[in-house]
LOBAMI-119707 format. One line per 10 residues: their letters; for each residue z, x, y of N, C-alpha, C, O. Coordinates in nm, 2 decimals. Layout:
BEGIN
A> Z:X:Y:Z:X:Y:Z:X:Y:Z:X:Y ~ ...
This chain:
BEGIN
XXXXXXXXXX> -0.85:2.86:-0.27:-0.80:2.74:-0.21:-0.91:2.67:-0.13:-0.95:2.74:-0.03 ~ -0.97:2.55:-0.14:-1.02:2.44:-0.07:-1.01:2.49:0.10:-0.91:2.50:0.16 ~ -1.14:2.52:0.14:-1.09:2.50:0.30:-1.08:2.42:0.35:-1.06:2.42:0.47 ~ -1.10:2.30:0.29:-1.14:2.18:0.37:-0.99:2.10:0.33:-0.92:2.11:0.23 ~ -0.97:2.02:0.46:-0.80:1.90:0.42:-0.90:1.75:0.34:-1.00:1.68:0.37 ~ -0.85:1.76:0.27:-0.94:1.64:0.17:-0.85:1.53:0.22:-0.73:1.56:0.21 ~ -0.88:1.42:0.26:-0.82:1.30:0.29:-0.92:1.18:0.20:-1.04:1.16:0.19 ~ -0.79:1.11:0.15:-0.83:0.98:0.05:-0.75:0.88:0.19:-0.65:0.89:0.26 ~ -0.90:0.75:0.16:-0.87:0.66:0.27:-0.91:0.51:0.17:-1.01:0.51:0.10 ~ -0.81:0.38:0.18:-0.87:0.29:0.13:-1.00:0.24:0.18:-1.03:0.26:0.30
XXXXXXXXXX> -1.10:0.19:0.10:-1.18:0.12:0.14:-1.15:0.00:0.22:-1.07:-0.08:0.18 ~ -1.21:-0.02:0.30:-1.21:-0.17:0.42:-1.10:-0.17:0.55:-1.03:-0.08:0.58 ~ -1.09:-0.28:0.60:-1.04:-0.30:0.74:-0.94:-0.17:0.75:-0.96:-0.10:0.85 ~ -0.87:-0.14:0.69:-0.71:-0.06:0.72:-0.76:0.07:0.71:-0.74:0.15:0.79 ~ -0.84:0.09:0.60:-0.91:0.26:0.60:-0.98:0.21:0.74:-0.90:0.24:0.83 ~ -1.06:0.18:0.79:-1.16:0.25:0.91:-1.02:0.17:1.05:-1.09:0.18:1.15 ~ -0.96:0.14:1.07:-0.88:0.11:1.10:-0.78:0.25:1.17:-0.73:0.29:1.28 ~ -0.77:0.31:1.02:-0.66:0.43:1.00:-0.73:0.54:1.04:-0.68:0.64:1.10 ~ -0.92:0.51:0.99:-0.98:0.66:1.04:-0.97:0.70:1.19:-0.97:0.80:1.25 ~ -0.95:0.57:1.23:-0.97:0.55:1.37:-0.86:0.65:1.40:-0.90:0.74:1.47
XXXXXXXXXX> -0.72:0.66:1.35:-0.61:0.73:1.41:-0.65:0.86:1.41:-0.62:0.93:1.50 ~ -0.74:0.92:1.30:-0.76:1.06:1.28:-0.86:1.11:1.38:-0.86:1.22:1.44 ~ -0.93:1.01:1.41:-1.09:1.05:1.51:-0.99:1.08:1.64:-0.98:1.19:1.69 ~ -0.91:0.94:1.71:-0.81:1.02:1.81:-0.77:1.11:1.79:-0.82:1.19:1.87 ~ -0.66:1.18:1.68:-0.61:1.28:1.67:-0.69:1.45:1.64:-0.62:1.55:1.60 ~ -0.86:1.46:1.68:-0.90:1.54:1.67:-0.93:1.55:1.57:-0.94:1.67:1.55 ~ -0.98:1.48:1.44:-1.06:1.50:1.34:-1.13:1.40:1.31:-1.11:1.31:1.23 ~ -1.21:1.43:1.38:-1.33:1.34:1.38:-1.43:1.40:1.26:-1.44:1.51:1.20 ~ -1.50:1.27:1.24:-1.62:1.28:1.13:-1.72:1.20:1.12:-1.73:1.11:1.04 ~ -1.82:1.23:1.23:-1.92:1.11:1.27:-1.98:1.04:1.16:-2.01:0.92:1.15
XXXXXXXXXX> -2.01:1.14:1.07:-2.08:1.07:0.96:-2.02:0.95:0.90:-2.07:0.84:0.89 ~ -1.90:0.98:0.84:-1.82:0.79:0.83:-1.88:0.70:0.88:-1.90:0.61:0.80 ~ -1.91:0.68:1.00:-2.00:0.55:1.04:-2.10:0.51:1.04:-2.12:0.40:1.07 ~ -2.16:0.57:1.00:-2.31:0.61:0.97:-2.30:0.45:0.85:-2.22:0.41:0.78 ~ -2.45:0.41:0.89:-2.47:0.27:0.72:-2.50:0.32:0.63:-2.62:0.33:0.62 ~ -2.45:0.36:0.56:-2.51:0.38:0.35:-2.39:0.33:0.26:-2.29:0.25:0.27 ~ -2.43:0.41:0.19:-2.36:0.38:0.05:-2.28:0.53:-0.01:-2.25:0.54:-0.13 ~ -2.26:0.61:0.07:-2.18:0.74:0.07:-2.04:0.68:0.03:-2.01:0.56:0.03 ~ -1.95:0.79:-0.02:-1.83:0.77:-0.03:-1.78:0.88:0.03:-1.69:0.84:0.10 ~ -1.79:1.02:0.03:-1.76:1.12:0.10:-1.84:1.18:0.25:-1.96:1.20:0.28
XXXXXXXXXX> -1.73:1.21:0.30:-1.81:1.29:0.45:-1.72:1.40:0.50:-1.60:1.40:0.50 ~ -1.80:1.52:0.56:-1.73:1.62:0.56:-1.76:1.62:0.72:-1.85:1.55:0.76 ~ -1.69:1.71:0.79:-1.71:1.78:0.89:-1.71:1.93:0.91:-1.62:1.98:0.97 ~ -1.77:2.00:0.86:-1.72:2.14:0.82:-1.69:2.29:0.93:-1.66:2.40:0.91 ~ -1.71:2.21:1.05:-1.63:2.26:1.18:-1.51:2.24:1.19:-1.44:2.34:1.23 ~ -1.48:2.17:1.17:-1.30:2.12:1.17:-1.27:2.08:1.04:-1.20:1.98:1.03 ~ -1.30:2.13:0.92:-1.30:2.16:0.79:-1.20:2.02:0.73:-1.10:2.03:0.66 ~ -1.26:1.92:0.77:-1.18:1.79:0.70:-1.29:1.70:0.62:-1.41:1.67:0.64 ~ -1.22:1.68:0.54:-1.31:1.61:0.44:-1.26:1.44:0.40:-1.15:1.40:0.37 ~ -1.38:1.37:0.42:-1.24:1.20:0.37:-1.33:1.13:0.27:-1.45:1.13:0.28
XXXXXXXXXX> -1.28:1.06:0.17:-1.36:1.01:0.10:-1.31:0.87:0.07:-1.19:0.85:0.05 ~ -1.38:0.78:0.06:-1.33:0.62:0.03:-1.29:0.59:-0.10:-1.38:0.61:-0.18 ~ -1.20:0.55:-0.13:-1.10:0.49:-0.29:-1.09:0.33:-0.25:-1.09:0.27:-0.15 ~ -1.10:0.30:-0.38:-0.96:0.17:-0.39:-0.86:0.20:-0.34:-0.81:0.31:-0.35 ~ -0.77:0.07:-0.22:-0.70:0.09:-0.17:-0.53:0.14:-0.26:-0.43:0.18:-0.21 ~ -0.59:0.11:-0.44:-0.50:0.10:-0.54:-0.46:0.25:-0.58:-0.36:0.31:-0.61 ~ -0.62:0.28:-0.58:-0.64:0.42:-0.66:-0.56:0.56:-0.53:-0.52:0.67:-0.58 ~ -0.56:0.55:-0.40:-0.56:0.66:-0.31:-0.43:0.74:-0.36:-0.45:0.86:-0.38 ~ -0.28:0.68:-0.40:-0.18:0.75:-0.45:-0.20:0.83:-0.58:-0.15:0.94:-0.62 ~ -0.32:0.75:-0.66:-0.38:0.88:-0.78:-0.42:0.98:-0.79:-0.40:1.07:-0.86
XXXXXXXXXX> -0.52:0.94:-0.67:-0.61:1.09:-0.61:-0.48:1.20:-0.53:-0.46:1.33:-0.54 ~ -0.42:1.13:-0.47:-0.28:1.21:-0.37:-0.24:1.29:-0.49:-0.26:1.41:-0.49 ~ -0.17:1.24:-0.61:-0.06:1.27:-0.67:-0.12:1.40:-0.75:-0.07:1.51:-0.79 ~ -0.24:1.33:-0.76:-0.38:1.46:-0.91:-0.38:1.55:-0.79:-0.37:1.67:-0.82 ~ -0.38:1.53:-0.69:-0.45:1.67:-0.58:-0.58:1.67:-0.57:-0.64:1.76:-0.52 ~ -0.65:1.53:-0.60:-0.82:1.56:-0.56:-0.77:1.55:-0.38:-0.83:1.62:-0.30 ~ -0.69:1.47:-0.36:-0.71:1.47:-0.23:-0.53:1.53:-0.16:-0.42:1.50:-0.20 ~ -0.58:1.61:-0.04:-0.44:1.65:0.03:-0.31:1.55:0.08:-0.19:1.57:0.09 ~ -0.41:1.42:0.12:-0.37:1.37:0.21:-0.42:1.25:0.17:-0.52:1.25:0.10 ~ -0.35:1.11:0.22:-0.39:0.97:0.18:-0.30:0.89:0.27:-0.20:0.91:0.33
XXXXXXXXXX> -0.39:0.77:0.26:-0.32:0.66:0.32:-0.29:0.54:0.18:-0.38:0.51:0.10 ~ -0.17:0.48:0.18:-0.14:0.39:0.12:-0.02:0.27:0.15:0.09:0.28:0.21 ~ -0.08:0.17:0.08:0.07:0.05:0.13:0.22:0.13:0.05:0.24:0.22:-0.04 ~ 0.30:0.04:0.14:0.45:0.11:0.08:0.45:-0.04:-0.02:0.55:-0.10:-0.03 ~ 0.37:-0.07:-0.06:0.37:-0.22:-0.20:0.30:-0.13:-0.29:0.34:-0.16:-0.41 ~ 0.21:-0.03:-0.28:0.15:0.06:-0.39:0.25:0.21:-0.45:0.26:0.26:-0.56 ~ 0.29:0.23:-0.36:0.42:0.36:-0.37:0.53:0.29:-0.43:0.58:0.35:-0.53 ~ 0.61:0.16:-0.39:0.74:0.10:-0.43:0.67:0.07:-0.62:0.74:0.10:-0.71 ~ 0.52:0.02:-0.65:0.47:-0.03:-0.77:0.50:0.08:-0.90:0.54:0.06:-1.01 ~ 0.44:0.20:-0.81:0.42:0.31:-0.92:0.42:0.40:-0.92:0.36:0.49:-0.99
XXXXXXXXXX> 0.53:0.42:-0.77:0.64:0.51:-0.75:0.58:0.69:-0.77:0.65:0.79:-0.80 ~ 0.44:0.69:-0.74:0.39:0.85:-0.78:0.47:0.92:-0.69:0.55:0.89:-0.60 ~ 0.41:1.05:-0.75:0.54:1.15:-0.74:0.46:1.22:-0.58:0.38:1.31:-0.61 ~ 0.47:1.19:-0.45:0.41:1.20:-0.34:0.51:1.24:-0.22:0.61:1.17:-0.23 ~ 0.49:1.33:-0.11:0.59:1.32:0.02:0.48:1.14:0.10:0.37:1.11:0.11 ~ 0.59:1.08:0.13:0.60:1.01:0.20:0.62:1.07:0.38:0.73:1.12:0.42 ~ 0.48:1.05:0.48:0.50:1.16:0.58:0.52:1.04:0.68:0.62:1.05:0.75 ~ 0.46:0.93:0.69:0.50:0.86:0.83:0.43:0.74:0.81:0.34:0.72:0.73 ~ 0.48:0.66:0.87:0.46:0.52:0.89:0.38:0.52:1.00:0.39:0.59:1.10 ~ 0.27:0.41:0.93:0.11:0.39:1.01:0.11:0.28:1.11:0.03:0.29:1.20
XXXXXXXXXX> 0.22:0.16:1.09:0.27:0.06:1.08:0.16:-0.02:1.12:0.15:-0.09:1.23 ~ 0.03:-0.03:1.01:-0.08:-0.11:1.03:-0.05:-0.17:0.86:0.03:-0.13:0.77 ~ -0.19:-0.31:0.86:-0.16:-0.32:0.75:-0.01:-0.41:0.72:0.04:-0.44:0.61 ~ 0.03:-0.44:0.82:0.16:-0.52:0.78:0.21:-0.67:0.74:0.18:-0.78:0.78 ~ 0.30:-0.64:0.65:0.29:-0.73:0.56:0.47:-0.74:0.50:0.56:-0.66:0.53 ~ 0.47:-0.84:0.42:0.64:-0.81:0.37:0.57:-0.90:0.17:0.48:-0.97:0.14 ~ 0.67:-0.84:0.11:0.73:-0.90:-0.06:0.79:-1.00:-0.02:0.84:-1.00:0.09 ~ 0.78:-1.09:-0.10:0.93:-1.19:-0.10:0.86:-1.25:-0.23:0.75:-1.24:-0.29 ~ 0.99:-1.33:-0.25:1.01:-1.46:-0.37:1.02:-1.56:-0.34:1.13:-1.61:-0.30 ~ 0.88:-1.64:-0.36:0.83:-1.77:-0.33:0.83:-1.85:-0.43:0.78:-1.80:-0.53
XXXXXXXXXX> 0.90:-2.03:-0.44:0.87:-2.08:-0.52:0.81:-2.27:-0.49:0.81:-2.30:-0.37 ~ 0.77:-2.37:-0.57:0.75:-2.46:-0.50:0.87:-2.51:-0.40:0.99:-2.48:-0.41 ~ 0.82:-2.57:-0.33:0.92:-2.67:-0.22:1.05:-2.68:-0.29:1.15:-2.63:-0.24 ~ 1.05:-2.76:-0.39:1.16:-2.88:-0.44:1.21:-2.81:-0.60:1.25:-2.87:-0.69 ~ 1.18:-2.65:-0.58:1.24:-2.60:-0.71:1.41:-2.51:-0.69:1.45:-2.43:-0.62 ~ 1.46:-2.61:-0.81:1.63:-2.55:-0.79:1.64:-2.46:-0.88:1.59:-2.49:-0.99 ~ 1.71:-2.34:-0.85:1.75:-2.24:-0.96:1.88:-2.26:-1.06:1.98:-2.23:-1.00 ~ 1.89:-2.30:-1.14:1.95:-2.26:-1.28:1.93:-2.13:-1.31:1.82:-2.07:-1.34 ~ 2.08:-2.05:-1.28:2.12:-1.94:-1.28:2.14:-1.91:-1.45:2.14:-1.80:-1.51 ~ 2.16:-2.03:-1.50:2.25:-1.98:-1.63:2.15:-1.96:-1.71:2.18:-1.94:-1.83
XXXXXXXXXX> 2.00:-1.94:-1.67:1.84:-1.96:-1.75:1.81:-1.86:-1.69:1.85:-1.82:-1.58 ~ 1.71:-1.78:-1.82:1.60:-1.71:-1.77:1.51:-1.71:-1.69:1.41:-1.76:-1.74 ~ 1.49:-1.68:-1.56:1.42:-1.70:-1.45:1.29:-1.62:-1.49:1.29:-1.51:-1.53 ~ 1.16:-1.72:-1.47:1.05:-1.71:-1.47:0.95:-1.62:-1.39:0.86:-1.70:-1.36 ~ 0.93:-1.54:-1.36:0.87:-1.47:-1.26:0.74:-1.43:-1.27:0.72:-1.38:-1.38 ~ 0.63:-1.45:-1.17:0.47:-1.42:-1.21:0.46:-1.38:-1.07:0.48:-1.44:-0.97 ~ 0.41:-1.20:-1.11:0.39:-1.11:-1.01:0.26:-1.05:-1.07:0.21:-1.08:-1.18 ~ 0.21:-0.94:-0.96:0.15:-0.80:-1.00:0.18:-0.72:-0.95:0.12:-0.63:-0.90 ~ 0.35:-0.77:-0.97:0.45:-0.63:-0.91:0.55:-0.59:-0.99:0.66:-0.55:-0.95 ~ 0.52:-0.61:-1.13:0.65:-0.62:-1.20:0.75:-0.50:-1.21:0.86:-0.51:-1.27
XXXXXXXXXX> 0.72:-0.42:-1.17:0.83:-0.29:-1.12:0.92:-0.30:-1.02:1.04:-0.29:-1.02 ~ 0.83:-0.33:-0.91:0.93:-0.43:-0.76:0.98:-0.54:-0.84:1.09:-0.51:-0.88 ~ 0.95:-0.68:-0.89:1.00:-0.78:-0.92:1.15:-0.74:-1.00:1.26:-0.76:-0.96 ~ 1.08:-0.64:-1.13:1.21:-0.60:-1.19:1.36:-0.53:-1.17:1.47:-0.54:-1.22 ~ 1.28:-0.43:-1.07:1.40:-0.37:-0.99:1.48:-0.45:-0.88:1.59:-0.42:-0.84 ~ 1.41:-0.57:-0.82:1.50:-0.62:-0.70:1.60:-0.73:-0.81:1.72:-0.75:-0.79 ~ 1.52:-0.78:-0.90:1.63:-0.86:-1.00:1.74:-0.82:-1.09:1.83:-0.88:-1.14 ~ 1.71:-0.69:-1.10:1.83:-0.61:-1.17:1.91:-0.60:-1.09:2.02:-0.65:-1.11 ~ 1.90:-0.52:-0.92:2.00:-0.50:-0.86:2.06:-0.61:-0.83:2.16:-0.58:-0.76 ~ 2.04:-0.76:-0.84:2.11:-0.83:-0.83:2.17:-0.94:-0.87:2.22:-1.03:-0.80
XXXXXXXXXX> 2.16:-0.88:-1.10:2.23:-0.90:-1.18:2.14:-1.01:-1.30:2.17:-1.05:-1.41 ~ 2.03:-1.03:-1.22:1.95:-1.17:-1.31:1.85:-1.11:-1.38:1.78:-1.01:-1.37 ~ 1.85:-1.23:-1.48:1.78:-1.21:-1.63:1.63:-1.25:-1.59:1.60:-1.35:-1.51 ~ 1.55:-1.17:-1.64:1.40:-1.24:-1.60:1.30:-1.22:-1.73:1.30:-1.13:-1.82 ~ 1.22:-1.32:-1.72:1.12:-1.26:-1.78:0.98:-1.29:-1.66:0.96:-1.39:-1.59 ~ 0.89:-1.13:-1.67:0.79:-1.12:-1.64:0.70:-1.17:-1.72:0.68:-1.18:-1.84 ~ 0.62:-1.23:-1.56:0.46:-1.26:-1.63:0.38:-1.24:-1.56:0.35:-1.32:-1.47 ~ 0.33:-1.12:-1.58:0.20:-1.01:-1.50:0.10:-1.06:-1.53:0.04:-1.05:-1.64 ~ 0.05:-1.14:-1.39:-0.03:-1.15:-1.33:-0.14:-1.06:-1.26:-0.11:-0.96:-1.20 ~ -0.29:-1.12:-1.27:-0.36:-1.01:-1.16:-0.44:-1.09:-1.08:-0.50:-1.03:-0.99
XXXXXXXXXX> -0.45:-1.19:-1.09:-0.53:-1.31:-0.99:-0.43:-1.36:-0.91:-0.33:-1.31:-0.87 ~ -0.49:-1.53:-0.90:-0.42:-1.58:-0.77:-0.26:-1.61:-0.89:-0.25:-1.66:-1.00 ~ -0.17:-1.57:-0.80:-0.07:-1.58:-0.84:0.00:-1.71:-0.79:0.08:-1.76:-0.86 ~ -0.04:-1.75:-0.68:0.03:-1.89:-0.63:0.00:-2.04:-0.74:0.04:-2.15:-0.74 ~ -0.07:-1.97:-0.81:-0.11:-2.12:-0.88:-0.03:-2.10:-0.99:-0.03:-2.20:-1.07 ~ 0.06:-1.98:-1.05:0.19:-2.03:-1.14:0.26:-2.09:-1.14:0.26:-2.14:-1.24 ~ 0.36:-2.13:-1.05:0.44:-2.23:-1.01:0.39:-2.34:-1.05:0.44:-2.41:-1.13 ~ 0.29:-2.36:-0.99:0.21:-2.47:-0.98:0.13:-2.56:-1.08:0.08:-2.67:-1.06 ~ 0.13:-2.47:-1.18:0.14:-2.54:-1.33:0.26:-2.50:-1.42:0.28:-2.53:-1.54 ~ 0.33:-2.42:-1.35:0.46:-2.52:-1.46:0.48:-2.33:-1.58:0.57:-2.30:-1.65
XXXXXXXXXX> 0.34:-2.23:-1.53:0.36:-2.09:-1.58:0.52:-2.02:-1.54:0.58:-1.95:-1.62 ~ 0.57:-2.04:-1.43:0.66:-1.97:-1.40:0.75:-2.09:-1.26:0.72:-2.19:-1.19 ~ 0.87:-1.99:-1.27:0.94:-2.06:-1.21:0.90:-1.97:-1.03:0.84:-2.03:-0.94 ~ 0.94:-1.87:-1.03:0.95:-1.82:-0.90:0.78:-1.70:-0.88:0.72:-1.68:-0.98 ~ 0.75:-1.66:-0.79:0.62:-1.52:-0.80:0.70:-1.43:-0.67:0.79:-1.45:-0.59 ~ 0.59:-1.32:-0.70:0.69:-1.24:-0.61:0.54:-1.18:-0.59:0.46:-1.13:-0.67 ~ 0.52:-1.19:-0.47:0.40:-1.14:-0.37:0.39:-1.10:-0.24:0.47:-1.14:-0.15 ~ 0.32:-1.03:-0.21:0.27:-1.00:-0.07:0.28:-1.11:0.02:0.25:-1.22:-0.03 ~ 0.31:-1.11:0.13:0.30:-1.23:0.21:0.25:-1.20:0.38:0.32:-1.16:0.47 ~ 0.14:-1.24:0.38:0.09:-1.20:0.51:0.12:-1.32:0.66:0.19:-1.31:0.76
XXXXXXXXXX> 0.04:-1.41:0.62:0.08:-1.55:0.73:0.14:-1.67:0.65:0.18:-1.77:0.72 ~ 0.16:-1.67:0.52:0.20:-1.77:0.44:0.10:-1.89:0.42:0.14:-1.99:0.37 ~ -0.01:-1.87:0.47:-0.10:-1.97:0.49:-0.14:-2.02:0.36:-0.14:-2.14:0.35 ~ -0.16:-1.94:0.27:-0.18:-1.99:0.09:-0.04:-1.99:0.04:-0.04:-2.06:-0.06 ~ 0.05:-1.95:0.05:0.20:-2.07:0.04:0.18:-2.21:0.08:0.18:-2.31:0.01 ~ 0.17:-2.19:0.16:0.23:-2.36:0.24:0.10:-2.43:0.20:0.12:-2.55:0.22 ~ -0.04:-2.39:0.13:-0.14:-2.46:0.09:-0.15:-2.52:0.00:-0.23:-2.62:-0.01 ~ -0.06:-2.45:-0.10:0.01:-2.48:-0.21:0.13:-2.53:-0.24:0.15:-2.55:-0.36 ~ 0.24:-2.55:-0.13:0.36:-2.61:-0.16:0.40:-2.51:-0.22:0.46:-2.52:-0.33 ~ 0.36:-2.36:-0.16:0.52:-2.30:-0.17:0.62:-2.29:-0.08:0.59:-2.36:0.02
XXXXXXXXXX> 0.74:-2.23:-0.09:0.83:-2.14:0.04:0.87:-2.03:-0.04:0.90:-2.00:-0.16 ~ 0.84:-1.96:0.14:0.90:-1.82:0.10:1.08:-1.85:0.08:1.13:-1.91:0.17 ~ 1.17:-1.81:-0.03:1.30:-1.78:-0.03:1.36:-1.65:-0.01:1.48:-1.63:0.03 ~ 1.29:-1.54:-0.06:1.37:-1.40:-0.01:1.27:-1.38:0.03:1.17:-1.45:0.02 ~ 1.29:-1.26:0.08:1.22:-1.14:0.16:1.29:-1.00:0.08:1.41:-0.96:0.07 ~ 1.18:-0.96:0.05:1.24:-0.77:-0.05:1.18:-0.73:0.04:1.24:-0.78:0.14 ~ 1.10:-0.68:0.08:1.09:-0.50:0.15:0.95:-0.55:0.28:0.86:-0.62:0.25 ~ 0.97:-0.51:0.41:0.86:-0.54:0.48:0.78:-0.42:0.44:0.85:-0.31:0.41 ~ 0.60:-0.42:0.44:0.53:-0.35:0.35:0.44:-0.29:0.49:0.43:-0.37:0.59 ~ 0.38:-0.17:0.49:0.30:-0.14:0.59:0.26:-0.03:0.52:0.32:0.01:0.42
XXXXXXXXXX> 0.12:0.06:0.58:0.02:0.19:0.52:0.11:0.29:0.60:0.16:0.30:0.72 ~ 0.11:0.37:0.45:0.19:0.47:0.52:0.09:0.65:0.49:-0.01:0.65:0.42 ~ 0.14:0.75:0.55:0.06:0.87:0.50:0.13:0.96:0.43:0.24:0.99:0.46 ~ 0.06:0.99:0.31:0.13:1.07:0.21:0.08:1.17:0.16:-0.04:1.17:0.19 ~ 0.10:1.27:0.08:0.05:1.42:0.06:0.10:1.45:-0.07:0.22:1.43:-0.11 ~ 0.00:1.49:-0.13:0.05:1.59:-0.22:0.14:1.66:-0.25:0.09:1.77:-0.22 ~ 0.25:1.69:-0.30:0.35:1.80:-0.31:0.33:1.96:-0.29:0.38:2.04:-0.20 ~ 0.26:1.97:-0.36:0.20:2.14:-0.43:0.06:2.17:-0.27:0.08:2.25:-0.17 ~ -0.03:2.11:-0.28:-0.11:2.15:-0.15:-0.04:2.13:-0.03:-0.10:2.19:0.06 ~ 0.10:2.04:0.04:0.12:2.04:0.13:0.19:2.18:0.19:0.18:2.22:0.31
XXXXXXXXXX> 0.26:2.25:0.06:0.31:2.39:0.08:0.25:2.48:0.15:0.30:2.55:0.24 ~ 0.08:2.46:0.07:-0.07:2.57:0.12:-0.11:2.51:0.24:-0.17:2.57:0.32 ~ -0.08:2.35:0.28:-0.16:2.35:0.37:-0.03:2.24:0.49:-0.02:2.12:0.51 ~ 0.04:2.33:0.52:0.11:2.26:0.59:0.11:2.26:0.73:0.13:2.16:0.80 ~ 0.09:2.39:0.77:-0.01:2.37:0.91:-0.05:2.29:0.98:-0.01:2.25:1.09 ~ -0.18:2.22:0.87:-0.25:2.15:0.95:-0.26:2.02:0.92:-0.33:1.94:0.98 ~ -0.15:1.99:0.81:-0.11:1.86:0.74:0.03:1.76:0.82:0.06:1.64:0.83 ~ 0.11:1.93:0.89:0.22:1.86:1.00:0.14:1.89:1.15:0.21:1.86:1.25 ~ 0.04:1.92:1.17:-0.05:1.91:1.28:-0.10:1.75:1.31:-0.08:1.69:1.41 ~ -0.15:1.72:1.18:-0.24:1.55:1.17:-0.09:1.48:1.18:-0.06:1.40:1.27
XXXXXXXXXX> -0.02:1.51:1.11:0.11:1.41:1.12:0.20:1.43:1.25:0.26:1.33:1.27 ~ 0.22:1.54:1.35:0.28:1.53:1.48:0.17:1.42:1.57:0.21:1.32:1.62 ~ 0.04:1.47:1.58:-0.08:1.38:1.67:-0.12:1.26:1.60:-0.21:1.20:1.67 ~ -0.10:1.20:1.48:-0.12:1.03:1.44:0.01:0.98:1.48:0.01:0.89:1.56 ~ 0.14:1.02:1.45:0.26:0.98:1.49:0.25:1.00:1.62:0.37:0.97:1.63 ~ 0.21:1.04:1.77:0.21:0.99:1.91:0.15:0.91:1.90:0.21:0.81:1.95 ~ 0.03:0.88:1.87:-0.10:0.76:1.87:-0.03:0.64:1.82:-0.04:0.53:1.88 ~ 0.05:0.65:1.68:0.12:0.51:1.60:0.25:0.49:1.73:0.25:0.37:1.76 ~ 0.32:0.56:1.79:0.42:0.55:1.84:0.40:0.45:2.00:0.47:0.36:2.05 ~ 0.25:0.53:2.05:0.21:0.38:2.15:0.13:0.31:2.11:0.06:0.28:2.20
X> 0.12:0.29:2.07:0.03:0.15:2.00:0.10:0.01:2.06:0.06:-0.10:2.03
């Protein structure tokens, strides 16, 4: 068994952000800060190891077991639903889903409703549970500019300040799920290493709780 707690962290703001919670909570790893071009850093005194992912990829590495421990959006876990414990809300990173369409667009219920995400799992599950016909159109770029030629009727996106909404003549009309980074673990290694996996999770949860 690994001595080391292997932690997968997104790359950019929200990972060094999040590492921050770990350095308070006694696992620290000076080398992370350090300027290069590393991806992994160990501390092998306090036997923690963290390595930088795509903020997309971290639930992969969680779910395979390269890593014990991860941080990810609850918009990446709701997407593709890996098979992960869900340990605590980071409540950084925050953000909400909704369904946005132009200003001055009316829904005709009795039509197939148009939808352009790169959520089509979320898109599809919030429109089943509440009976409407859709067709997806999976998107992986700027999504706001469907509507906007006439590709789709409604998109279903992240929404942070709405500022590229309203730039474009959209409005937000629903709101599905408010979204924030949460920490999640492995199934199988959290058994072996639970210790010190509900150790990091009692000491980041006081630190998230005053914030």
């Amino acid at each position: 068994m690994d001595k080391f707690i292997n932690v997968a962290l997104p790359k950019g703001r929200l990972g060094e952000k999040v590492y921050e919670f770990f350095e308070k909570a006694g696992y620290e790893c000076p080398a992370i800060k350090e300027v290069n071009r590393k991806l992994v850093f160990e501390n092998e005194r306090l036997g923690v190891r963290y390595f930088w992912v795509k903020p997309s990829d971290v639930a992969i590495y969680v779910e395979r077991g390269a890593a014990d421990i991860g941080v990810a959006g609850k918009d990446i876990l709701l997407e593709y639903e890996p098979d992960v414990y869900e340990l605590l809300d980071l409540k950084k990173g925050k953000c909400y889903m909704a369904v946005a369409t132009m200003a001055d667009f009316l829904d005709d219920t009795d039509r197939t409703l148009r939808v352009a995400t790169k959520f089509s799992n979320i898109a599809q599950n919030y429109y089943r549970a509440k009976g409407r016909d859709i067709d997806i159109i999976h998107l992986n770029g700027s999504i706001e500019i469907a509507p906007v030629l006439g590709l789709s009727d409604v998109i279903v996106d992240i929404v942070e300040t709405g500022s590229t909404l309203r730039e474009n003549n959209l409005v937000v009309r629903e709101k599905i799920v408010d979204i924030s980074a949460r920490l999640i673990a492995n199934k199988a290694n959290y058994k072996f290493k639970r210790t010190v996996i509900d150790d990091i999770v009692k000491k980041i949860g006081l630190i998230v709780e005053n914030l």
